[in-house]
C-alpha positions as CSV (number, residue, x, y, z in Angstrom):
1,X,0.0,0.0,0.0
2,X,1.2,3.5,-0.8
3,X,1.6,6.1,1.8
4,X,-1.1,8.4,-0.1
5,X,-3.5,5.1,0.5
6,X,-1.8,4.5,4.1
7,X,-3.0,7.9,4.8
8,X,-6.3,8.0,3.4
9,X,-7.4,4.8,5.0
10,X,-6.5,6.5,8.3
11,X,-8.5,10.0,7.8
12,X,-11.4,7.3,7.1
13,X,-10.8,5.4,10.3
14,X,-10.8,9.2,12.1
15,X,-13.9,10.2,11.0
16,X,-15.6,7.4,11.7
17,X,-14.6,6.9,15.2
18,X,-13.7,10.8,15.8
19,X,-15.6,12.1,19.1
20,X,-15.0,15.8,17.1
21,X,-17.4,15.5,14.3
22,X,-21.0,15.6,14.4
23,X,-22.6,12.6,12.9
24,X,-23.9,13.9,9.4
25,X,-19.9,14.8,8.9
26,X,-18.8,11.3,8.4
27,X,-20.8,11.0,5.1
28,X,-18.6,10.8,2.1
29,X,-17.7,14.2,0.5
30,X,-17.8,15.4,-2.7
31,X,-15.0,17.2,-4.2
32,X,-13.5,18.1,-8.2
33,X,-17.0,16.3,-9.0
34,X,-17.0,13.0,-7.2
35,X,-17.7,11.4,-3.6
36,X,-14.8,10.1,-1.3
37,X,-15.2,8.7,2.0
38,X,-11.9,10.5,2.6
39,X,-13.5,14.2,2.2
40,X,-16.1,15.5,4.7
41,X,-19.0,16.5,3.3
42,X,-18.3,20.7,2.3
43,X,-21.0,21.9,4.7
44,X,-18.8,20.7,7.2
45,X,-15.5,21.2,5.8
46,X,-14.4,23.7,9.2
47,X,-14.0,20.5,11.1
48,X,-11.2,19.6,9.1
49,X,-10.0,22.1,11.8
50,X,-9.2,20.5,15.0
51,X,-11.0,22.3,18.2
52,X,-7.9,23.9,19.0
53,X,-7.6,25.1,15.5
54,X,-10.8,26.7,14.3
55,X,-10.1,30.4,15.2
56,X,-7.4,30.0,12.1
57,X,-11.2,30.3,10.2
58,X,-11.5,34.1,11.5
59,X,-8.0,34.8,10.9
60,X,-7.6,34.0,7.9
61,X,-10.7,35.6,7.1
62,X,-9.5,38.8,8.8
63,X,-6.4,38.6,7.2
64,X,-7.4,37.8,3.3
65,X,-5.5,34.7,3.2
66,X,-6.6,32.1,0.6
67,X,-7.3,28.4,1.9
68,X,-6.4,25.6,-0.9
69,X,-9.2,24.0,-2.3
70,X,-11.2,26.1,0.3
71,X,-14.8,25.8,0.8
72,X,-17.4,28.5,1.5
73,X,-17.1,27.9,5.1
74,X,-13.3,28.2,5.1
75,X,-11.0,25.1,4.6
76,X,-10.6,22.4,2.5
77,X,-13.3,19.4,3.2
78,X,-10.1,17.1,2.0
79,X,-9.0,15.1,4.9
80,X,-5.2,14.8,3.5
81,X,-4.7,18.7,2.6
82,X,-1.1,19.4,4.1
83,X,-1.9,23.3,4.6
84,X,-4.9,21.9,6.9
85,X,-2.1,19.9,8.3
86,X,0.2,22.2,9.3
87,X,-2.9,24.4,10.9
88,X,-3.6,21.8,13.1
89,X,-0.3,21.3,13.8
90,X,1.1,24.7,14.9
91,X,-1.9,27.0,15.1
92,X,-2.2,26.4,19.1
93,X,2.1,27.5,19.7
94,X,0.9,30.9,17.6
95,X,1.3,32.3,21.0
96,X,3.5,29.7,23.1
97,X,7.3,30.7,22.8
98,X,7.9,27.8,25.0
99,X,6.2,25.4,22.8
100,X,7.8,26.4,19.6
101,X,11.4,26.7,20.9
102,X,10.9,23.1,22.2
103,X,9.6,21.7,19.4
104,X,11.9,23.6,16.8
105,X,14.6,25.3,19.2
106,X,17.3,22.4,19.0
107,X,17.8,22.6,15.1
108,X,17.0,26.3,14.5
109,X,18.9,27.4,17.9
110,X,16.5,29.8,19.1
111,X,17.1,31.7,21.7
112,X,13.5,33.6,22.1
113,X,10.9,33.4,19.5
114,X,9.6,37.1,18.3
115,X,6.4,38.0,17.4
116,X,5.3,39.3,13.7
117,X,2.8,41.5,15.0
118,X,1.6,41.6,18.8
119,X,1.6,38.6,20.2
120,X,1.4,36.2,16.8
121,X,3.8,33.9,16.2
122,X,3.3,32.0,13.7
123,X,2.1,33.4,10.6
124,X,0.5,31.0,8.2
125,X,0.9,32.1,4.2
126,X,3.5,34.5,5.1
127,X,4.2,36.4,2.2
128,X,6.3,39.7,3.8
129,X,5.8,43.2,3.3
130,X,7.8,43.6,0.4
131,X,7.6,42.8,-3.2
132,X,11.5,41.0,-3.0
133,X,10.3,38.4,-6.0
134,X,8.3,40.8,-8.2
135,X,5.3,39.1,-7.7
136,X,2.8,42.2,-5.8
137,X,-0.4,43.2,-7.4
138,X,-1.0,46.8,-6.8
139,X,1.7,47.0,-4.4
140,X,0.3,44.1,-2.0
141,X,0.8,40.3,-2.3
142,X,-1.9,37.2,-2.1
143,X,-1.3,35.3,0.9
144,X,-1.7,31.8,0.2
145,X,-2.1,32.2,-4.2
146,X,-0.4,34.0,-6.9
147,X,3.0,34.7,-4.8
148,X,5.5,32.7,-3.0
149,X,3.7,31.9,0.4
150,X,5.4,29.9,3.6
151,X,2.8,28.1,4.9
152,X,4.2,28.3,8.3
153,X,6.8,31.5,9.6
154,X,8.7,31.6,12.7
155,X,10.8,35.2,13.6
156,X,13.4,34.5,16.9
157,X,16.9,35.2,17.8
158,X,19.4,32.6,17.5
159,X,21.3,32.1,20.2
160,X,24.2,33.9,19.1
161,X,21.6,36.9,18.9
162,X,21.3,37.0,14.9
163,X,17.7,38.1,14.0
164,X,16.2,35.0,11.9
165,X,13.2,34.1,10.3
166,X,12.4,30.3,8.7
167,X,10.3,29.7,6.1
168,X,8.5,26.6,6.7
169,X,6.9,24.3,3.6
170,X,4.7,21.7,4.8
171,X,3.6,18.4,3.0
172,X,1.9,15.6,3.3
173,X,0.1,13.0,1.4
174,X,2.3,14.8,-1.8
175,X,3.8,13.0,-4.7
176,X,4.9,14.4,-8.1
177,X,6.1,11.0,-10.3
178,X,9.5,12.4,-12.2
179,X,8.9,15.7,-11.4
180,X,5.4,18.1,-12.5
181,X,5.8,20.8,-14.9
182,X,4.1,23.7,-14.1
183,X,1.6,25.6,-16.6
184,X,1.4,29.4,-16.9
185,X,3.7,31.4,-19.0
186,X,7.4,30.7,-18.4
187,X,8.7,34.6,-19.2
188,X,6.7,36.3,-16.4
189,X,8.8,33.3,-14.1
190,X,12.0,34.1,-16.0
191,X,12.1,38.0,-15.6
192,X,10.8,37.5,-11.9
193,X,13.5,34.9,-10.8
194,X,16.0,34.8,-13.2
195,X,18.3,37.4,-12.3
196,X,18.0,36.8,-8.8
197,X,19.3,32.9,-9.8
198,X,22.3,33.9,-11.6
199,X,23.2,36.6,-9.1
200,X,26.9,35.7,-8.1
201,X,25.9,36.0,-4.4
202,X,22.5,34.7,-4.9
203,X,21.2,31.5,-2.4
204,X,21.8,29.0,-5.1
205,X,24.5,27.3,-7.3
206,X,23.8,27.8,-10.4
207,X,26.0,25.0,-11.8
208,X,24.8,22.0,-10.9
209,X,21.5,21.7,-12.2
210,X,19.9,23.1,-15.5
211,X,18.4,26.2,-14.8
212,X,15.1,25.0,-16.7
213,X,14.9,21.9,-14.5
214,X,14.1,23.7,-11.6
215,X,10.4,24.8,-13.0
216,X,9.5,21.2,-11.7
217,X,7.7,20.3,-8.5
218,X,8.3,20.0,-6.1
219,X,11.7,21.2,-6.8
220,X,9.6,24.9,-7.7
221,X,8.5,25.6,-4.7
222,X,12.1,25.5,-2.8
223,X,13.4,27.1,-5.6
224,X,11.4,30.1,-5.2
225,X,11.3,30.0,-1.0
226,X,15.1,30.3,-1.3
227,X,14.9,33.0,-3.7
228,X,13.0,35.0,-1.0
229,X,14.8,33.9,1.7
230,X,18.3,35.2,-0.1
231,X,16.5,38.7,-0.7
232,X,15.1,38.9,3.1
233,X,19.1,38.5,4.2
234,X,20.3,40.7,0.9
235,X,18.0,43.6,2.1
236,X,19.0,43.7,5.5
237,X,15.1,42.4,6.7
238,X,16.9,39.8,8.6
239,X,20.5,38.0,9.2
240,X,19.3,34.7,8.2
241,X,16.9,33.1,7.0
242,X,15.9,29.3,7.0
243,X,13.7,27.1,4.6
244,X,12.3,24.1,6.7
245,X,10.7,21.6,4.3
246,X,8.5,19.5,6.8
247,X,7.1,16.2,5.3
248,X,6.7,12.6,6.7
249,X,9.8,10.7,5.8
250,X,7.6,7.4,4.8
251,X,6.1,9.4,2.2
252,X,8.9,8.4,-0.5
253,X,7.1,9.0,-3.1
254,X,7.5,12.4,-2.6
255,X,11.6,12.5,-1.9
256,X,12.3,10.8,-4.8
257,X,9.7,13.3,-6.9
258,X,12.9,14.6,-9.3
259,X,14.1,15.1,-12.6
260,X,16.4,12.3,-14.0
261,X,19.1,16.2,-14.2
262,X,18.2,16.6,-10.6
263,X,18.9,12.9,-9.6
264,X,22.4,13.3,-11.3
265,X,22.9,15.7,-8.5
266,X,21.9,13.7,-5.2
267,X,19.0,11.1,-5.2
268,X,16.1,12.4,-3.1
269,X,15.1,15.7,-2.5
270,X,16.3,16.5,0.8
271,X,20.0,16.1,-0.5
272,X,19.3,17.5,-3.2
273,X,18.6,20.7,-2.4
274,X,21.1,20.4,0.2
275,X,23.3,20.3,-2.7
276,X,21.9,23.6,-4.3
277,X,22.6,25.6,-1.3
278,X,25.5,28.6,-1.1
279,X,25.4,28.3,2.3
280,X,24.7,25.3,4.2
281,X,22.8,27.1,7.1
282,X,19.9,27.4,4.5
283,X,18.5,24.4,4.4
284,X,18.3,22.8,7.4
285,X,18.6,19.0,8.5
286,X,17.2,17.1,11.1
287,X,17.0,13.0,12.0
288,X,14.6,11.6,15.0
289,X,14.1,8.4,16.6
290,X,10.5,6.9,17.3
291,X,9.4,6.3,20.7
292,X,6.3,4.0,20.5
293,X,3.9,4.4,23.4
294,X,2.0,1.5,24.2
295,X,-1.0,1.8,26.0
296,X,-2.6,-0.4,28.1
297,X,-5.4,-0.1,30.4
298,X,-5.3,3.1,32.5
299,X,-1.5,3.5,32.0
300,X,0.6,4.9,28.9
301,X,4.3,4.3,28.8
302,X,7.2,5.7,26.0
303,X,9.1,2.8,24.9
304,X,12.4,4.5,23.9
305,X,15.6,2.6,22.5
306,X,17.9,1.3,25.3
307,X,21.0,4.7,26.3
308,X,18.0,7.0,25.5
309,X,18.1,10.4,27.3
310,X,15.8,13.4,27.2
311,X,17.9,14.6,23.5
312,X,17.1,11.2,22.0
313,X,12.7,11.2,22.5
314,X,12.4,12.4,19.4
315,X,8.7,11.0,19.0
316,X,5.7,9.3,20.0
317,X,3.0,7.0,18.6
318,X,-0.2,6.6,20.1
319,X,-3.1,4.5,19.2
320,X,-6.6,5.2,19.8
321,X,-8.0,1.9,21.3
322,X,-9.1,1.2,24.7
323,X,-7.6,-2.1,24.9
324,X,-4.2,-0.6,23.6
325,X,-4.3,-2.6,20.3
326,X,-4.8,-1.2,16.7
327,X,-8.4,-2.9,16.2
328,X,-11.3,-1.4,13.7
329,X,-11.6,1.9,13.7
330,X,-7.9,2.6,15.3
331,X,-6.2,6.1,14.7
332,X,-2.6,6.2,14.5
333,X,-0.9,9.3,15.4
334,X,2.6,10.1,15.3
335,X,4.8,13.0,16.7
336,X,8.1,14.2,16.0
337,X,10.5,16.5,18.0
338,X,12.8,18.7,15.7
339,X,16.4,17.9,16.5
340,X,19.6,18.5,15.0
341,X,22.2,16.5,14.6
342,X,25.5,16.6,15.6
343,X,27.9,18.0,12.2
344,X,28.4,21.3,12.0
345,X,27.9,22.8,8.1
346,X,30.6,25.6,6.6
347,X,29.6,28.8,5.3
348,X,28.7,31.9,5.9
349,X,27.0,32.6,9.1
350,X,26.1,28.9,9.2
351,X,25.1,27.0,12.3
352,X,24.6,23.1,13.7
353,X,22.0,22.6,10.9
354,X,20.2,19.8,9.1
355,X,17.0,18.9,7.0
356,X,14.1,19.3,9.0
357,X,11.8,16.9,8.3
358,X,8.3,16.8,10.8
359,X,6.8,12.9,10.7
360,X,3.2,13.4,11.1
361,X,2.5,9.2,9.8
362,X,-0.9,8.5,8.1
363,X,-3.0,10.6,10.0
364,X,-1.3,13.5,10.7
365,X,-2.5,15.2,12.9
366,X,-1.1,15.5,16.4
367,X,0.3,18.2,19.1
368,X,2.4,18.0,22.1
369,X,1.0,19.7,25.3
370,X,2.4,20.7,28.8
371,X,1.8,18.7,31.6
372,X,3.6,15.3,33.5
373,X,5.4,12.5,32.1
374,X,8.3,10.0,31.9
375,X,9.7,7.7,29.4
376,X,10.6,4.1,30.0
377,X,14.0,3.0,28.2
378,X,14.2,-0.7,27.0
379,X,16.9,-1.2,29.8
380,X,13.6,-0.2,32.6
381,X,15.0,3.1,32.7
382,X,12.3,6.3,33.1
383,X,13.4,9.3,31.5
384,X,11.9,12.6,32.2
385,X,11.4,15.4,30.1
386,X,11.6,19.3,31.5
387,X,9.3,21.5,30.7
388,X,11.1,24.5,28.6
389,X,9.6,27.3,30.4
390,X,8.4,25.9,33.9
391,X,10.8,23.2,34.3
392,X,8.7,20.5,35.3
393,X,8.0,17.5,33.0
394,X,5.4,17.7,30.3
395,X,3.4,15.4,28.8
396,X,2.1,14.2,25.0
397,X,-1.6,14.1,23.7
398,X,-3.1,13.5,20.7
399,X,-6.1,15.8,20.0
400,X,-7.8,13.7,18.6
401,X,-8.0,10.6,20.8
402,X,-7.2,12.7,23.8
403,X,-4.6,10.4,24.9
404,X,-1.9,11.6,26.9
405,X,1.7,9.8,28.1
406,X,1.5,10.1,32.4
């Protein structure tokens, strides 16, 4: 089974067992002119939206920012859209500094996480205020469609006090074959990005993949996020900037989505674009570990490999079944923490960095909360995890099974 199947068959399970959704949602759903049991029905497409998540609706109302695919009550009704992903995912830590620098302080290095504009942040569809790719209608850009979008954006200082910014990319249930070409008219792309390509100082080698290859998904959409992250640092806007491309690693369908040019280069996307990089800070790298939770009965416990310490819980999986098996109706949900590895890259202002890839498995859909909790090693061992900001131990649940690791 493919991971795009995998996934599906998940969001299926979900909503028929979810607590969240009211019963007439878990009817099939129609969308591009047919019914799939995977889609909620489009009069109830803002449950796509987690509880904690469905203020994004106002927001991004308020702030004129398109949804993909979006219905007339907001959102998507596809179960597998990665921008409703990543929503669910970060919208709660829009205004938890704690939260964010645990969850993506140990490969970005942040020091304190800065808000856009009062006490946001996270900005979903960040575009900036600046027309740096030449891509502003009437002076103002489309957040979301028609210019280069972030899904996700994160301001801090790094911890040797530079002022930052990452651009995140978030994906899913994603797959492009050999590569998609795009349609549209290639000269409005080639006077908008061209000279910023071939720029001697620009973000990107320009000599080690053709120049026409990289109007390929999902090569594209890196291609112009590094473009804009290049002119953010070239215009003094910030020190550094970051492009965090954060996609479950069993989906490998979509790293191996490239052009038979690109796989001359490296042979999956990550190193790829590694590859591509002027500076090696750029694009940054991470690797986790799963720690499987097993529940049983009234008691959850982490089962982490044997020498695990607080920097190796790097996830956990939970399922949704009372009698701690995976029977009918079961929703798996994993989490991932964000952690660097150990090599240090070269290059200009560069920093412990490495791909960042966020494992969200088939369903996708999972947070990490405050609270109590330990981890038991293989070896019998409980290992304890401090809280970033209070300092006591904190604990995992899944929103949508409710579950949480004591």
């Amino acid at each position: 089974m493919s991971f795009r199947a995998e996934a599906r068959a998940a969001q299926v399970r979900w909503k028929a067992t979810s607590e969240t959704l009211p019963p007439d949602a878990r009817a099939p759903g129609r969308y591009n002119r047919h019914e799939y049991a995977f889609c909620l029905p489009p009069e109830f497409a803002e449950y796509n939206l987690l509880p904690e998540a469905r203020d994004a609706v106002d927001d991004f109302t308020r702030d004129q920012i398109h949804w993909h695919r979006g219905t007339k009550t907001g959102p998507t009704n596809h179960l597998c859209s990665s921008q409703v992903q990543c929503v669910n995912a970060l919208y709660r830590f829009r205004k938890d500094a704690a939260a964010l620098r645990w969850l993506f302080g140990e490969i970005l290095r942040i020091a304190d996480v800065e808000p856009f504009d009062g006490e946001t942040l996270v900005e979903f569809e960040w575009v900036g205020t600046d027309d740096l790719l030449g891509e502003f209608v009437d002076g103002k850009g489309t957040r979301g469609a028609h210019t280069t979008s972030a899904d996700a954006a994160i301001a801090y200082r790094g911890e040797d006090g530079a002022h930052e910014l990452a651009l995140i990319e978030w994906k899913y249930t994603e797959t492009y074959g050999d590569g998609k070409p795009l349609g549209g008219t290639q000269a409005t792309r080639d006077q908008r990005y061209r000279k910023l390509y071939e720029r001697p100082d620009g973000p990107i080698f320009s000599d080690k993949a053709p120049y026409e290859e990289l109007y390929f998904e999902p090569v594209y959409q890196l291609f112009r996020m590094t473009l804009l992250a290049g002119e953010l640092e070239r215009r003094g806007r910030y020190d550094r900037v970051r492009v965090l491309y954060c996609a479950p690693s069993r989906n490998t369908s979509l790293w191996t989505s490239l052009r038979d040019s690109h796989k001359a280069v490296a042979p999956d996307l990550a190193t790829f674009w590694s590859a591509m990089q002027r500076d090696t800070y750029r694009f940054p790298r991470a690797r986790h570990r799963p720690v499987r939770v097993a529940r049983r009965a009234n008691v959850s416990r982490i089962q982490v490999p044997v020498r695990a310490s607080r920097r190796t819980i790097r996830s956990c999986r939970v399922t949704n079944g009372r009698t701690g098996t995976e029977g009918e109706g079961a929703r798996d949900v994993e989490v991932r923490r964000i952690v660097g590895s150990g090599k240090a890259p070269t290059g200009r202002g560069a920093t412990r960095a490495r791909r960042t890839v966020v494992d969200q498995g088939p369903a996708g859909r999972a947070e990490r909360a405050s609270g109590a909790g330990r981890a038991s090693g293989a070896d019998g061992r409980e290992v304890s995890r401090p809280s970033p900001s209070t300092g006591s131990t904190n604990r995992w649940r899944c929103p949508v099974t409710g579950h949480a690791v004591t």
